[in-house]
C-alpha positions as protocol buffer text, in pm:
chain_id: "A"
residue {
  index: 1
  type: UNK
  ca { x: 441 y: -98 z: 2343 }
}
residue {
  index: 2
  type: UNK
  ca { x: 732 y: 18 z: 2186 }
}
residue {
  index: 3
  type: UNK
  ca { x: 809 y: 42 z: 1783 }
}
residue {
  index: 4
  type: UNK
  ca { x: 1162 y: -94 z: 1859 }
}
residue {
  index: 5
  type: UNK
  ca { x: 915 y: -402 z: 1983 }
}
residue {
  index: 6
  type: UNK
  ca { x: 830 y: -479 z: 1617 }
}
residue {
  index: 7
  type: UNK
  ca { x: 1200 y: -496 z: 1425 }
}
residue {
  index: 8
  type: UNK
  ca { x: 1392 y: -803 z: 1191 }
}
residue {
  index: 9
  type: UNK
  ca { x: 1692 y: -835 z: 1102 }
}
residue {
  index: 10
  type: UNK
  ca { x: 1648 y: -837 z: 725 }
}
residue {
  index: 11
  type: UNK
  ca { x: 1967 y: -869 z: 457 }
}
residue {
  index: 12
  type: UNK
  ca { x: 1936 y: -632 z: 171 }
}
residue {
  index: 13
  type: UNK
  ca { x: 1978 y: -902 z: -39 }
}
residue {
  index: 14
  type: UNK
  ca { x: 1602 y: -1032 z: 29 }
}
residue {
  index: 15
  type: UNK
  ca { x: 1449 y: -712 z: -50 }
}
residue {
  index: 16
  type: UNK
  ca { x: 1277 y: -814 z: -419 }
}
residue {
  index: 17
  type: UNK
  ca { x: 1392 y: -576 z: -716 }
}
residue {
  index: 18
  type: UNK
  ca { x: 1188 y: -735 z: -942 }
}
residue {
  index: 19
  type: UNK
  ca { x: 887 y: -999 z: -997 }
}
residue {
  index: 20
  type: UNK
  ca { x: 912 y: -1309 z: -1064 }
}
residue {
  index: 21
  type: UNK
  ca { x: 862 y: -1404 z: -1444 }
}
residue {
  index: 22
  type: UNK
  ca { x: 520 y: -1571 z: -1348 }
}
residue {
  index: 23
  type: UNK
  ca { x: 286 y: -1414 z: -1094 }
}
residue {
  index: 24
  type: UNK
  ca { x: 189 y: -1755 z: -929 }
}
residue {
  index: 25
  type: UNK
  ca { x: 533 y: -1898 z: -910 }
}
residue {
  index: 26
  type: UNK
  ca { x: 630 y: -1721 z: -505 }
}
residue {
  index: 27
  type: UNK
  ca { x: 643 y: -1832 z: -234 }
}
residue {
  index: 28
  type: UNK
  ca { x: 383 y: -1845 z: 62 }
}
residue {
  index: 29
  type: UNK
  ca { x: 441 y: -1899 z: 438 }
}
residue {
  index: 30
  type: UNK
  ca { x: 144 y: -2050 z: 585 }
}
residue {
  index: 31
  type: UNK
  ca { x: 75 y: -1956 z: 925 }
}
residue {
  index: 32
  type: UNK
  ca { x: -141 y: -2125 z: 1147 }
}
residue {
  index: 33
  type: UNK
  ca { x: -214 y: -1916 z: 1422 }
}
residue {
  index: 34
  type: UNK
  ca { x: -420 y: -2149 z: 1635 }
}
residue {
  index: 35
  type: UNK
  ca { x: -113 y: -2392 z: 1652 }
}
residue {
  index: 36
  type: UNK
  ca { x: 138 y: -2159 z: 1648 }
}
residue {
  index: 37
  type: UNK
  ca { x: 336 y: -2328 z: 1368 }
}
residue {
  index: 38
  type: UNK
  ca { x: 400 y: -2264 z: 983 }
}
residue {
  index: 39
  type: UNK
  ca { x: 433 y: -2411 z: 659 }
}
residue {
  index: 40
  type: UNK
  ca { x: 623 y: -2339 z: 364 }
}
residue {
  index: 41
  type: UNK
  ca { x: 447 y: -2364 z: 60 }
}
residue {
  index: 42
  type: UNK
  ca { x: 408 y: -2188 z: -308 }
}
residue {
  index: 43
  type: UNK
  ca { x: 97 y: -1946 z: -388 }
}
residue {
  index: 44
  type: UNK
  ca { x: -11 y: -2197 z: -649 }
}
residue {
  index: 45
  type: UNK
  ca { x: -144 y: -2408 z: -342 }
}
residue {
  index: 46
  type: UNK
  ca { x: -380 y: -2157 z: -171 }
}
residue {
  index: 47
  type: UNK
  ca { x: -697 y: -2295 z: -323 }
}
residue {
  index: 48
  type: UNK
  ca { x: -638 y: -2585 z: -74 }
}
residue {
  index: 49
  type: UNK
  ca { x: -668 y: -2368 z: 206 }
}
residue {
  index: 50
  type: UNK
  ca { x: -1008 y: -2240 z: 107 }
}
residue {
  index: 51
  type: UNK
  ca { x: -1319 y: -2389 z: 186 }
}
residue {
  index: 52
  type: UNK
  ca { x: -1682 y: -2374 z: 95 }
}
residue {
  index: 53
  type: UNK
  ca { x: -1859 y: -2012 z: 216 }
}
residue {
  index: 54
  type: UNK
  ca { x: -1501 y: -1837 z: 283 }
}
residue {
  index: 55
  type: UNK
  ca { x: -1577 y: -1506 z: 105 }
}
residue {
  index: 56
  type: UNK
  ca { x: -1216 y: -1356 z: -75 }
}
residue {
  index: 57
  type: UNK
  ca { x: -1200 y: -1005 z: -8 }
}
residue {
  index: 58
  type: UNK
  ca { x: -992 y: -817 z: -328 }
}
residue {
  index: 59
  type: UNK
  ca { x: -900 y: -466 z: -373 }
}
residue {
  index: 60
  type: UNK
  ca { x: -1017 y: -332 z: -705 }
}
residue {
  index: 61
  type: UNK
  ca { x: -770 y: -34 z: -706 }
}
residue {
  index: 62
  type: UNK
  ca { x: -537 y: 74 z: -989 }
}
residue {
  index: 63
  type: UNK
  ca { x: -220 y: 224 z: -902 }
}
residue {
  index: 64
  type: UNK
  ca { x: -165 y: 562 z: -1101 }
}
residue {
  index: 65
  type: UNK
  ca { x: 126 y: 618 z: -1255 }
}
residue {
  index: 66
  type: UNK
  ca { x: 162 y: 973 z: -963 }
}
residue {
  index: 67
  type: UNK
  ca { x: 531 y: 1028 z: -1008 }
}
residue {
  index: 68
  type: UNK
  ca { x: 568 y: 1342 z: -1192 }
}
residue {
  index: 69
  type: UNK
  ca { x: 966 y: 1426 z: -1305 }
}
residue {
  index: 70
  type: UNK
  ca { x: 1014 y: 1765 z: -1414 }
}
residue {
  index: 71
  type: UNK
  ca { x: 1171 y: 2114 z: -1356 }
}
residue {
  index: 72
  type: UNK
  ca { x: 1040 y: 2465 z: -1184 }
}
residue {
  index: 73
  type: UNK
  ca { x: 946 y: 2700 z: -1500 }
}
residue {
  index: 74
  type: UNK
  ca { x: 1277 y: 2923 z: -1528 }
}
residue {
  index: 75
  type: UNK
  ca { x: 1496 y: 2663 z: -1382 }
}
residue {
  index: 76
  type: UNK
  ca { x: 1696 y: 2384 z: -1475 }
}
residue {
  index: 77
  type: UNK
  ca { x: 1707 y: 2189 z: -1200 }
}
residue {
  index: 78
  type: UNK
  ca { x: 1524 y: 1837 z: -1181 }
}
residue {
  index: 79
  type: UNK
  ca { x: 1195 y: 1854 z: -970 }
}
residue {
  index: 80
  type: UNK
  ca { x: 1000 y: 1511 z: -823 }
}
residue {
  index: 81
  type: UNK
  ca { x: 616 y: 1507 z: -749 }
}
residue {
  index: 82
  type: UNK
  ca { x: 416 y: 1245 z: -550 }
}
residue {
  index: 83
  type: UNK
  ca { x: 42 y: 1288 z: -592 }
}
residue {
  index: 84
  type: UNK
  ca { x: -130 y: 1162 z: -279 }
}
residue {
  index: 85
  type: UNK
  ca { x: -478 y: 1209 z: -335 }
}
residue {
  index: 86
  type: UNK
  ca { x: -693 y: 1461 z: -533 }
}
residue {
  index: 87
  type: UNK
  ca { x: -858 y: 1736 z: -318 }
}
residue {
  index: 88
  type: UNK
  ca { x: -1067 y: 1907 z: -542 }
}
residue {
  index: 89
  type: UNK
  ca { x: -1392 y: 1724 z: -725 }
}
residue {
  index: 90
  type: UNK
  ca { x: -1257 y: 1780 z: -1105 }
}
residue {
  index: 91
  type: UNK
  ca { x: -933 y: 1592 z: -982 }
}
residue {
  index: 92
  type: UNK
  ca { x: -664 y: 1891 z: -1077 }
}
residue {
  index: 93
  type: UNK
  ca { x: -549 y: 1971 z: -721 }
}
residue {
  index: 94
  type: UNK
  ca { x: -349 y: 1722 z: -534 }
}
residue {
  index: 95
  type: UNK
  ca { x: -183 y: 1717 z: -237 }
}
residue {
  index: 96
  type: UNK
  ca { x: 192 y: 1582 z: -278 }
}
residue {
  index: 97
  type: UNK
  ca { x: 476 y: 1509 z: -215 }
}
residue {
  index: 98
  type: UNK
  ca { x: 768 y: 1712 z: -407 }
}
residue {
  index: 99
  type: UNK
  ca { x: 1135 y: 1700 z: -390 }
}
residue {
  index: 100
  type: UNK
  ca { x: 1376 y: 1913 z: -336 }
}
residue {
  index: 101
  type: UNK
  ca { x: 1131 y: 2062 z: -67 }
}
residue {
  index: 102
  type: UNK
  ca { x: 1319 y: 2332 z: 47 }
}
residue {
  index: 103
  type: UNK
  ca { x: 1309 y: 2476 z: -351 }
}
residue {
  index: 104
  type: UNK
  ca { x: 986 y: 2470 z: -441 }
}
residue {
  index: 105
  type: UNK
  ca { x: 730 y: 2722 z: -291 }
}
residue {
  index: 106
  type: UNK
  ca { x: 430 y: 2857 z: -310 }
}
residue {
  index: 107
  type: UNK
  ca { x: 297 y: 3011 z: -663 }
}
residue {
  index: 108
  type: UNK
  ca { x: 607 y: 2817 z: -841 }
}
residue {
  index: 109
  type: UNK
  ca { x: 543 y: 2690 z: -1168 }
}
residue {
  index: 110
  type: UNK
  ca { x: 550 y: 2330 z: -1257 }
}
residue {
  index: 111
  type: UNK
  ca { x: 673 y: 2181 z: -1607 }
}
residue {
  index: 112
  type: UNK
  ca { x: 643 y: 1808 z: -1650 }
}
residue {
  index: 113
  type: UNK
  ca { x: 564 y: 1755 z: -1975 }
}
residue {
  index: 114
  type: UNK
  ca { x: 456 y: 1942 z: -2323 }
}
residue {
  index: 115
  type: UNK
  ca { x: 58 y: 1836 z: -2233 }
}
residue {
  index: 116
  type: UNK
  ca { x: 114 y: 1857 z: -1835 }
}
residue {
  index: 117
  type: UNK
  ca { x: 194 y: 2139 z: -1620 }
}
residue {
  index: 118
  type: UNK
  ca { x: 127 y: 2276 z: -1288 }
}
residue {
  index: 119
  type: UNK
  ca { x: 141 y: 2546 z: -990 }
}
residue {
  index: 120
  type: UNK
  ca { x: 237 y: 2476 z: -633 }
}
residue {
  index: 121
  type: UNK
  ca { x: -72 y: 2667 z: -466 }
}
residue {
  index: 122
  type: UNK
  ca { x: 21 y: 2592 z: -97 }
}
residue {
  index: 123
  type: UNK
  ca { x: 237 y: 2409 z: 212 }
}
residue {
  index: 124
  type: UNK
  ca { x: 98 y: 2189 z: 446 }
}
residue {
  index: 125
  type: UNK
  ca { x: 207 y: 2138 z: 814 }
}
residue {
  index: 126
  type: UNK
  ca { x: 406 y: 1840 z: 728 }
}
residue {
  index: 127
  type: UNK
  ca { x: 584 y: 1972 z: 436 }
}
residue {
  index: 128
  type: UNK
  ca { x: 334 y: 1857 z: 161 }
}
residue {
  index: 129
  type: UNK
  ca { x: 231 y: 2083 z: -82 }
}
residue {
  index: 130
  type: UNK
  ca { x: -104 y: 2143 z: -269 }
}
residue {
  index: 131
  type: UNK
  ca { x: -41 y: 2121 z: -648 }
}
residue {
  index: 132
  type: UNK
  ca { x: -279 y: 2269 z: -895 }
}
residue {
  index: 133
  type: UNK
  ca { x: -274 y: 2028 z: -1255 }
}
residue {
  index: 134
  type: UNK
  ca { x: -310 y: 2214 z: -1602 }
}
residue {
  index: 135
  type: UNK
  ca { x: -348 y: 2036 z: -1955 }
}
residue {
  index: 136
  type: UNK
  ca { x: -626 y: 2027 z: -2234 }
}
residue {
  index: 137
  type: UNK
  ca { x: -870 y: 1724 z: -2213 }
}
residue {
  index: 138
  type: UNK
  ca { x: -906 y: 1470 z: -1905 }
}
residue {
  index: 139
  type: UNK
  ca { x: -615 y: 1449 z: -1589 }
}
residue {
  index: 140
  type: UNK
  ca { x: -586 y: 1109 z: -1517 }
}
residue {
  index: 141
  type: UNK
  ca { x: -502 y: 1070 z: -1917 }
}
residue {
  index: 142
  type: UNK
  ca { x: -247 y: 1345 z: -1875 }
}
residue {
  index: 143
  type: UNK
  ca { x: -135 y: 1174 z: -1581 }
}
residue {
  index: 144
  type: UNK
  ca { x: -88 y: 836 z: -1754 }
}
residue {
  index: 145
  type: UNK
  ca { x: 97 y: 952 z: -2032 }
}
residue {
  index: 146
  type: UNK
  ca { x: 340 y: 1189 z: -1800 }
}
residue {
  index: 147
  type: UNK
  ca { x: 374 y: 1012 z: -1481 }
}
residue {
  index: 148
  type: UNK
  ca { x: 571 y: 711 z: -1390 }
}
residue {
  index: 149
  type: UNK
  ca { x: 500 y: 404 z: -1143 }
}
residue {
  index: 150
  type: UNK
  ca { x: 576 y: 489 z: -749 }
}
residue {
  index: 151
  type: UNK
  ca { x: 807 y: 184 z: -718 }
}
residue {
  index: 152
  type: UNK
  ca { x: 870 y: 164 z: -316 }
}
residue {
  index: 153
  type: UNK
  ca { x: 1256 y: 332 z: -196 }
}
residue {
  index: 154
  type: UNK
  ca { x: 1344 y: 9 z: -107 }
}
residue {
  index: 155
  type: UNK
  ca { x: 1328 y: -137 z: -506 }
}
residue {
  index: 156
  type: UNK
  ca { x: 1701 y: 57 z: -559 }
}
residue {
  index: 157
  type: UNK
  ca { x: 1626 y: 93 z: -966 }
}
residue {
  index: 158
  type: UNK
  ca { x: 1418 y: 325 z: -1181 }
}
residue {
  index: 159
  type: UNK
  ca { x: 1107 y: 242 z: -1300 }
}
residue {
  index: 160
  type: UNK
  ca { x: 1072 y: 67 z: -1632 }
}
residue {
  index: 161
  type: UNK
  ca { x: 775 y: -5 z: -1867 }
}
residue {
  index: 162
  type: UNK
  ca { x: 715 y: -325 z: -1741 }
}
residue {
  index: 163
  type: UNK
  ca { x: 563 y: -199 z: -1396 }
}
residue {
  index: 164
  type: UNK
  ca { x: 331 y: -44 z: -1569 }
}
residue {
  index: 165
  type: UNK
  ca { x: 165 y: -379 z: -1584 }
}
residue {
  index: 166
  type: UNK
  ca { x: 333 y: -579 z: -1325 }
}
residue {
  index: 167
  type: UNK
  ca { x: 241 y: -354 z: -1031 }
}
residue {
  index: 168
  type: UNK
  ca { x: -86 y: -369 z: -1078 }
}
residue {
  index: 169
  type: UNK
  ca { x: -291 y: -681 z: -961 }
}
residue {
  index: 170
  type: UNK
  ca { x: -435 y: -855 z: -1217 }
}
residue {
  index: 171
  type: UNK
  ca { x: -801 y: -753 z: -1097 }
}
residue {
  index: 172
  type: UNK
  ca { x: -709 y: -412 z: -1071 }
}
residue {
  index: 173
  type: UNK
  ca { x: -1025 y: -194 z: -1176 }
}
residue {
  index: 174
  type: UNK
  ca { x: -1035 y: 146 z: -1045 }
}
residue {
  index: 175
  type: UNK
  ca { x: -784 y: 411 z: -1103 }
}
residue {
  index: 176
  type: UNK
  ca { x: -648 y: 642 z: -888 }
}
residue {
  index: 177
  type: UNK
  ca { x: -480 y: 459 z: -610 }
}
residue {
  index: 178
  type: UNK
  ca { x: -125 y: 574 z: -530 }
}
residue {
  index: 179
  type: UNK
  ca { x: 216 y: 404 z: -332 }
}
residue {
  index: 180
  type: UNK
  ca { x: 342 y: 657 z: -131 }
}
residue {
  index: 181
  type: UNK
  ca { x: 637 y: 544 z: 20 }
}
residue {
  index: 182
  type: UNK
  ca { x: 633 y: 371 z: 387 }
}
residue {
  index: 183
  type: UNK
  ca { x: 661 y: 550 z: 664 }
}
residue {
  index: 184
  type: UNK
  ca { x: 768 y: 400 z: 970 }
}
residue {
  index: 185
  type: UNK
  ca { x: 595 y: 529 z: 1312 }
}
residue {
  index: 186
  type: UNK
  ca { x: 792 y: 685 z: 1638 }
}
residue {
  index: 187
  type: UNK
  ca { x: 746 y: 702 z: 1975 }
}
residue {
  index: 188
  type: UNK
  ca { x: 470 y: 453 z: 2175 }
}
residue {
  index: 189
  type: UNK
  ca { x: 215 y: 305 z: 1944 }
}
residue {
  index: 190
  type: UNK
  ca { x: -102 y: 403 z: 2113 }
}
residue {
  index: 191
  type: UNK
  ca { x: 2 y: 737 z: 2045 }
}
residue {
  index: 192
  type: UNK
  ca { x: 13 y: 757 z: 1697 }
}
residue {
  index: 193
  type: UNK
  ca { x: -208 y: 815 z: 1397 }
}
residue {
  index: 194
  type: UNK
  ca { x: -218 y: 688 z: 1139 }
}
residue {
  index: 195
  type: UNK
  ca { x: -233 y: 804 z: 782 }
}
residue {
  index: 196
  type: UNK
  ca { x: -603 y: 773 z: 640 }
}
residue {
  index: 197
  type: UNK
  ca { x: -678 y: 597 z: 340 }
}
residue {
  index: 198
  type: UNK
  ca { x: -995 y: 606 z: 117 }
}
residue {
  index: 199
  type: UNK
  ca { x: -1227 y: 316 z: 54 }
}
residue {
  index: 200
  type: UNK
  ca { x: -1525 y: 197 z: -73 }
}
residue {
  index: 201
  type: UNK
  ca { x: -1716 y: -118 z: -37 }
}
residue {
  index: 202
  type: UNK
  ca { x: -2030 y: -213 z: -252 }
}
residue {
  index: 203
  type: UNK
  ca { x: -2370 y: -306 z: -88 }
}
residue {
  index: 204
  type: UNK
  ca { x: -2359 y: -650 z: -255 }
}
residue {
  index: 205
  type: UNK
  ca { x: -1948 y: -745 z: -142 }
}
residue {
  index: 206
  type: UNK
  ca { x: -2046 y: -652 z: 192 }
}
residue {
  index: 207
  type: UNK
  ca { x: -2359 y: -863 z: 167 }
}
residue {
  index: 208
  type: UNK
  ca { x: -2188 y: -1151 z: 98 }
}
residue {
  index: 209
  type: UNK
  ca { x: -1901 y: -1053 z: 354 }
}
residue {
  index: 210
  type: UNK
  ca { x: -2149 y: -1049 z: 637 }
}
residue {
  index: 211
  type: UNK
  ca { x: -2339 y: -1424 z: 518 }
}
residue {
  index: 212
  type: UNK
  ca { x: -1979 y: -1551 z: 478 }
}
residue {
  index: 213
  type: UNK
  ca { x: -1812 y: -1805 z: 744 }
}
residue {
  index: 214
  type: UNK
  ca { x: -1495 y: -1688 z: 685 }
}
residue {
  index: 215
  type: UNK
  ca { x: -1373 y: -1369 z: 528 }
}
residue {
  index: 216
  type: UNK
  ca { x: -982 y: -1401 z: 410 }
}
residue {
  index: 217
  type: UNK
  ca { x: -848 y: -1034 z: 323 }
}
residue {
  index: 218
  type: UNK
  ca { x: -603 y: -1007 z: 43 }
}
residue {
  index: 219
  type: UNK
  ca { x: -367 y: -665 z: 145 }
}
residue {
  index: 220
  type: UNK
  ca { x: -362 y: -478 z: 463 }
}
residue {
  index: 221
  type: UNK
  ca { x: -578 y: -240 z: 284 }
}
residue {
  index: 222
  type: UNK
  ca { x: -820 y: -463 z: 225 }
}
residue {
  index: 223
  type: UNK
  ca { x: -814 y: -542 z: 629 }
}
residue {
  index: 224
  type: UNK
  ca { x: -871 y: -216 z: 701 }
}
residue {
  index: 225
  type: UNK
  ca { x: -1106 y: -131 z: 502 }
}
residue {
  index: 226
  type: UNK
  ca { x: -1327 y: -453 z: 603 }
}
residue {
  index: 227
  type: UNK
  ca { x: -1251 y: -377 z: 958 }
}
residue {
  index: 228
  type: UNK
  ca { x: -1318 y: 8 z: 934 }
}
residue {
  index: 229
  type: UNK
  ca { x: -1700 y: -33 z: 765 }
}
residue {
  index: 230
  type: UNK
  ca { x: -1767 y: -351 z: 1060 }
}
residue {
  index: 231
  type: UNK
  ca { x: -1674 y: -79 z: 1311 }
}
residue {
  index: 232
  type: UNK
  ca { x: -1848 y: 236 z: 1199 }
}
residue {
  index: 233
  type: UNK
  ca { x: -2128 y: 121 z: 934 }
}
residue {
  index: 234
  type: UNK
  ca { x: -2020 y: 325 z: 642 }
}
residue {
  index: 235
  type: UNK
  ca { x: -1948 y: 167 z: 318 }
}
residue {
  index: 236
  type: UNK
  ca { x: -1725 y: 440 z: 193 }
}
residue {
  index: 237
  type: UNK
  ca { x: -1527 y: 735 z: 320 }
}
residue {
  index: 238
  type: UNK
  ca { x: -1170 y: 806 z: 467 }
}
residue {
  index: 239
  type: UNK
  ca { x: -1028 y: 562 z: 771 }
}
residue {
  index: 240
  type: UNK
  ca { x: -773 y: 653 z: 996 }
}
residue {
  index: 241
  type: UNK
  ca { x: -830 y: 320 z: 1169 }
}
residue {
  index: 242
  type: UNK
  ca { x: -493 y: 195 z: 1362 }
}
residue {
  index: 243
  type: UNK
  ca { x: -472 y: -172 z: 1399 }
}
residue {
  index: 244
  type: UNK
  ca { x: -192 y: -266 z: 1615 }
}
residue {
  index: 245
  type: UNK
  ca { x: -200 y: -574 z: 1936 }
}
residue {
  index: 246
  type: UNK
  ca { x: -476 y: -561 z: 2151 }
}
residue {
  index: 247
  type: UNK
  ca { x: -738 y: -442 z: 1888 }
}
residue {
  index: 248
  type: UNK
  ca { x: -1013 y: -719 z: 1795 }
}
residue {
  index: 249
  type: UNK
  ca { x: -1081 y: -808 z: 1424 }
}
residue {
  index: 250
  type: UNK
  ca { x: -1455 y: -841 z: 1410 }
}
residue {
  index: 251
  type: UNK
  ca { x: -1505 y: -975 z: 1006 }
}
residue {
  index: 252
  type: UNK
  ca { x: -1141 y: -1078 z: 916 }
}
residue {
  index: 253
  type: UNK
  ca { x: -1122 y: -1448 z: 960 }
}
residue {
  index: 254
  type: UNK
  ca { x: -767 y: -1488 z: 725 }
}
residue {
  index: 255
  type: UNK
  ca { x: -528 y: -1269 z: 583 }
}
residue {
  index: 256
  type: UNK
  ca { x: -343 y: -1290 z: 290 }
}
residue {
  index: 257
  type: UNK
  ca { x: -73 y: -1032 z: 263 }
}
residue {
  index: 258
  type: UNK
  ca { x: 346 y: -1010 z: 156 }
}
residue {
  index: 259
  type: UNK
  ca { x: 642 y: -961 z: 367 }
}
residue {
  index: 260
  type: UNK
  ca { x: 668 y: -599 z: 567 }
}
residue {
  index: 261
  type: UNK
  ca { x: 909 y: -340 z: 627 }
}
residue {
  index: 262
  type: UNK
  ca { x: 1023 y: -369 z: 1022 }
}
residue {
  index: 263
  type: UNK
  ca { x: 870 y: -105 z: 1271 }
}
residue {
  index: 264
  type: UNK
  ca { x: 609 y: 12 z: 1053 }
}
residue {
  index: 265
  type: UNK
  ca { x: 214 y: -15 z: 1053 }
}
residue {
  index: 266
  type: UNK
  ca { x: 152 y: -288 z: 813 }
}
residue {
  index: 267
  type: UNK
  ca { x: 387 y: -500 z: 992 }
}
residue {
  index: 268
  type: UNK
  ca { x: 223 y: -406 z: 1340 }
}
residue {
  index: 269
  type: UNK
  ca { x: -125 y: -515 z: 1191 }
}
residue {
  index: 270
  type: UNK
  ca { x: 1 y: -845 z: 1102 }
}
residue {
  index: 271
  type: UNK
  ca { x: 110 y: -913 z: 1484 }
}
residue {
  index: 272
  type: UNK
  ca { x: -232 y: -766 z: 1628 }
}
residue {
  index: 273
  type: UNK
  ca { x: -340 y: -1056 z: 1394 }
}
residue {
  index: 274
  type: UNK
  ca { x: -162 y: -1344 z: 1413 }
}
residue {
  index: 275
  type: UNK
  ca { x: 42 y: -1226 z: 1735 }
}
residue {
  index: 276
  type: UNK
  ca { x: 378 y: -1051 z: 1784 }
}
residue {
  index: 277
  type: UNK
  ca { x: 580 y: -1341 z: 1881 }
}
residue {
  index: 278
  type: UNK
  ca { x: 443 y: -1577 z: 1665 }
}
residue {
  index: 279
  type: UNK
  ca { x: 441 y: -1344 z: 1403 }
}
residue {
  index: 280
  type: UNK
  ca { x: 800 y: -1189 z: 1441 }
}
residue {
  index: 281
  type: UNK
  ca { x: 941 y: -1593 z: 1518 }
}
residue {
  index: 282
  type: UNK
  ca { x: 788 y: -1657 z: 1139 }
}
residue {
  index: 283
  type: UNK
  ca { x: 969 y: -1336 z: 963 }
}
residue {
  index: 284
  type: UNK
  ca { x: 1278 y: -1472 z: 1127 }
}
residue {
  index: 285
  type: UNK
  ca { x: 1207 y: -1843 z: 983 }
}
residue {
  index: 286
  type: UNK
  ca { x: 1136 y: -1642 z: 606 }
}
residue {
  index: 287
  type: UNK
  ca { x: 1474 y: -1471 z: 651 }
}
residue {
  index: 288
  type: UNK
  ca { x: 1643 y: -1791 z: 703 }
}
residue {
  index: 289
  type: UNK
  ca { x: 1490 y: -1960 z: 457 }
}
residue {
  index: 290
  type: UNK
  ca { x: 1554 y: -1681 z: 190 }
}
residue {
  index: 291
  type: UNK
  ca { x: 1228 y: -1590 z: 111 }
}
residue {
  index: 292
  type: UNK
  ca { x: 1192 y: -1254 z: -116 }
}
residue {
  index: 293
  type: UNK
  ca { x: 1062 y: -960 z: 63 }
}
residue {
  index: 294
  type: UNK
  ca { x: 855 y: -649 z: 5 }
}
residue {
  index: 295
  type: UNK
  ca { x: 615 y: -552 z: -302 }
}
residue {
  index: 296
  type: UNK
  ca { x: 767 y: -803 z: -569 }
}
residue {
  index: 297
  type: UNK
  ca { x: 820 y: -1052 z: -300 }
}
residue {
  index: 298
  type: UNK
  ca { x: 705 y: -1356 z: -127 }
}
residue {
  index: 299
  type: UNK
  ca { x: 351 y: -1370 z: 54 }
}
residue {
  index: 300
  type: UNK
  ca { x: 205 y: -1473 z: 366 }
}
residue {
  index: 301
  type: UNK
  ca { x: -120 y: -1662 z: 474 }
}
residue {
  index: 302
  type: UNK
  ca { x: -229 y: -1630 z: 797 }
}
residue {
  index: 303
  type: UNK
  ca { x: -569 y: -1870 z: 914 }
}
């Protein structure tokens, strides 16, 4: 299989800026994979497609606010930071993203803000860079007062206070997750690896994941996750799994999931699910039909 096997056409104008007043209030293509047909419906009506021992499978993570704007100590020039993911147990070094790349190197100084500073300590392979925090008192609340929301490159405005709250789900618990942007894969599939993502599921969710009939995933994340602890036993830890056609889905009975960017993972695992065709024949149907794509878009159920 080819990437170019898993493209839209998509109008920039469908690409969501920003949410919907009300939460509730999108849209939701059904998809019925068994019949190979859709429906077009509102998100208010998924309770009608649940039934008695379906288990809902949420993820409980917070986005962090990991955009840092600032400037190299001795410089004037604007600086961007994109914390990944923390690699050190007291949470101060982070491996990043940083922009302009080509300017910042090793043992640079880092000024964000009066209570947040840092030092670029090292380059990975891939042009990341390891990026050691500094303030008085706790990270994360350095973090939160300094950093802004991730918004995707695809949402063509700046953050403004109002993601702080709106993206987040509303049973977001734990901080610390991050939206780096999408990257879209190259080359053959099979060939590929994939990015690998932290998780961590509770003795008593996957207790009642394993007694459930069916178990509908809300996110991709929330797929893999499931998918990754059915396949090696572990409850927690890092998951490069790959999902793509072909693969079987041993607990994920239903998905629940928005619109995704053409020729990248997240769309892939959403043909391996409901089929490529089928799949790609409904994103075509959403376009024509003006649905709102991407992270303050539209959704999709797939049963």
């Amino acid at each position: 299989m080819k990437i170019s096997e898993f493209d839209y056409e998509l109008p920039g104008e469908l690409i969501a800026q920003q949410p919907l007043p009300e939460r509730d209030s999108s849209r939701m293509l059904v998809l019925h994979r068994a019949e190979r047909r859709w429906e077009d419906r509102t998100f208010r009506d998924l309770p009608s497609y649940l039934h008695p021992g379906d288990c809902l499978v949420l993820n409980e993570s917070r986005v962090l606010p990991s955009r840092l704007y600032g400037h190299r100590a001795g410089h004037t020039g604007h600086i961007e930071v994109l914390l990944l993911h923390p690699v050190s147990g007291d949470s101060r070094t982070w491996q990043a993203l940083v922009r302009p790349g080509r300017k910042m190197r090793t043992g640079d100084r880092l000024e964000f803000s009066p209570i947040l500073h840092g030092t670029i300590l090292g380059r990975g392979e891939h042009g990341e860079r390891t990026v050691q925090l500094e303030c008085d008192g706790d990270v994360y609340d350095a973090i939160e007062q300094t950093g802004h929301i991730p918004l995707p490159p695809y949402i063509k405005r700046a953050d403004n206070p109002a993601d702080r709250e709106r993206y987040q789900t509303v049973f977001a618990r734990e901080r610390g997750s991050v939206a780096a942007p999408t990257a879209g894969l190259h080359y053959t599939i099979e060939e590929n690896v994939l990015h690998s993502e932290r998780y961590s599921i509770t003795s008593e969710t996957w207790s009642r994941i394993e007694s459930a009939k069916r178990v509908l995933a809300v996110g991709t994340t929330s797929v893999r996750t499931i998918e990754s602890a059915a396949c090696t036993g572990k409850l927690s830890g890092d998951t490069q799994l790959f999902i793509y056609p072909g693969a079987k889905f041993h607990k994920v009975g239903a998905m629940l999931t928005n619109f995704h960017l053409p020729r990248t993972s997240l769309l892939i695992l959403v043909c391996a699910f409901s089929g490529k065709d089928f799949a790609l024949a409904a994103y075509r149907h959403a376009v024509e039909q003006r649905y709102r794509f991407f992270s303050y878009g539209d959704c999709v159920l797939i049963i």
